[in-house]
Every structure is written in structure tokens, then in C-alpha cells.
C-alpha positions as semicolon CSV with decimal commas, in nm:
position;residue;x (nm);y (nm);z (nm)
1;X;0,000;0,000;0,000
2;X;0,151;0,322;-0,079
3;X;0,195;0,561;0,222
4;X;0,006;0,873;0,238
5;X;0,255;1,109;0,134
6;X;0,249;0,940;-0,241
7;X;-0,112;0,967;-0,280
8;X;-0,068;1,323;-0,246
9;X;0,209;1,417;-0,415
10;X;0,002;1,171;-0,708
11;X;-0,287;1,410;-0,643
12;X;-0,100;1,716;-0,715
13;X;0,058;1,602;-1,024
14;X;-0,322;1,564;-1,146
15;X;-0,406;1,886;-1,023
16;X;-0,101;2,071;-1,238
17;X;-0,187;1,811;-1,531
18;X;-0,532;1,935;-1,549
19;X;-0,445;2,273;-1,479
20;X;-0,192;2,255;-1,797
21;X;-0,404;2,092;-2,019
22;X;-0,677;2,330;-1,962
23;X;-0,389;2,601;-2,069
24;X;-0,428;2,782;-1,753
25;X;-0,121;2,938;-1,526
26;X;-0,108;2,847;-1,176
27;X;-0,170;3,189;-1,098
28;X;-0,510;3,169;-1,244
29;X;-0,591;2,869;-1,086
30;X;-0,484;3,015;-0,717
31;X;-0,694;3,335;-0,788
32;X;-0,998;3,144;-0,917
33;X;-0,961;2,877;-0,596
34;X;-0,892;3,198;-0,352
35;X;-0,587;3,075;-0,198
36;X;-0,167;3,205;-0,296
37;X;0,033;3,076;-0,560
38;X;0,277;2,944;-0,300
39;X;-0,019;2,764;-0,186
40;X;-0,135;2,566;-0,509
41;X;0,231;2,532;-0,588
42;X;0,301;2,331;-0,286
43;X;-0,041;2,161;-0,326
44;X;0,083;2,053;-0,668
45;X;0,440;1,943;-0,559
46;X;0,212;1,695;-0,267
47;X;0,383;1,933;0,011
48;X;0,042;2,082;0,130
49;X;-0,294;1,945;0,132
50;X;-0,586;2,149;0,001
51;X;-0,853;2,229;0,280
52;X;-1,182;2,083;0,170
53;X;-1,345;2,402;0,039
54;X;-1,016;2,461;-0,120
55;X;-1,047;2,083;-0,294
56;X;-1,404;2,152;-0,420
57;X;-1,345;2,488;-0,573
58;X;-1,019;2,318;-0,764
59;X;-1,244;2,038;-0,887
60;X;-1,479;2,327;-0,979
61;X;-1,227;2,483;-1,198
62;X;-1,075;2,212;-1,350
63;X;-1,422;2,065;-1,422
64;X;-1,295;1,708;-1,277
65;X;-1,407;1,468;-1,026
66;X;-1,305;1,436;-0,664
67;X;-1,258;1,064;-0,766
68;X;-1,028;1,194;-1,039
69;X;-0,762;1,401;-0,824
70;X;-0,771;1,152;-0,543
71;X;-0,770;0,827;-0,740
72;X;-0,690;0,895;-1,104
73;X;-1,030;0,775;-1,271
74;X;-1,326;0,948;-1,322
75;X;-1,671;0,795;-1,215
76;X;-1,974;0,829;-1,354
77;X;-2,211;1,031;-1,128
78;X;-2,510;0,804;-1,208
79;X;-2,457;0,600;-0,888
């Protein structure tokens, strides 16, 4: 089982790979989320966790799932 560290850091590289692919700076995303740049850029390197409010509005903005940045597949919301 990986140690909870990994999943993190493996939650922020989604987070910037969304964030590039979308073609936005990480800047914009920290503005849009309300928190610093320092602050997404350490949630991105897996050095800081995002509060939950935090979490939502970056799965907001990046127009993922929470499934997606924690696990790394989406899931269909017809449950």
C-alpha cells in the first residue's frame, strides 16, 4: 500500500496536469480557488494538502471529479 505522502504528491501532479491541459497558469488557478500561488504550488508538488473548500473549488475549476484528483479515474455520477 503506498503511504500517504504518495497519494498526495500523485494528487497534485493531477491537479497541475489538469491545470496545464486546460492552458491555464497556476496563478489563475490560485486566484480562481482563492488561496496564494505558493499555496497551489506546494499543493501541486504533494507538500500541502488542500482544505476541503479549497479541494471543491479546484475540482470546480478544473471541471474534474473528486474521484479523479484523489484516485486517477473518473466515475460516472449516475450511482
Amino acid at each position: 500500500m503506498r503511504n500517504e505522502n504518495e497519494r498526495f504528491v500523485e494528487m497534485g501532479k493531477r491537479i497541475r496536469s489538469r491545470r496545464i491541459s486546460l492552458g491555464m497558469k497556476q496563478m489563475e488557478l490560485a486566484e480562481k480557488i482563492d488561496i496564494s500561488n505558493n499555496h497551489i504550488s506546494s499543493i501541486e508538488r504533494g507538500i500541502e494538502r488542500p482544505g476541503l473548500d479549497s479541494f471543491i473549488r479546484i475540482c470546480d475549476v478544473l471541471n474534474v471529479t473528486p474521484d479523479y484528483l484523489l484516485l486517477g479515474s473518473m466515475k460516472s455520477n449516475d450511482i
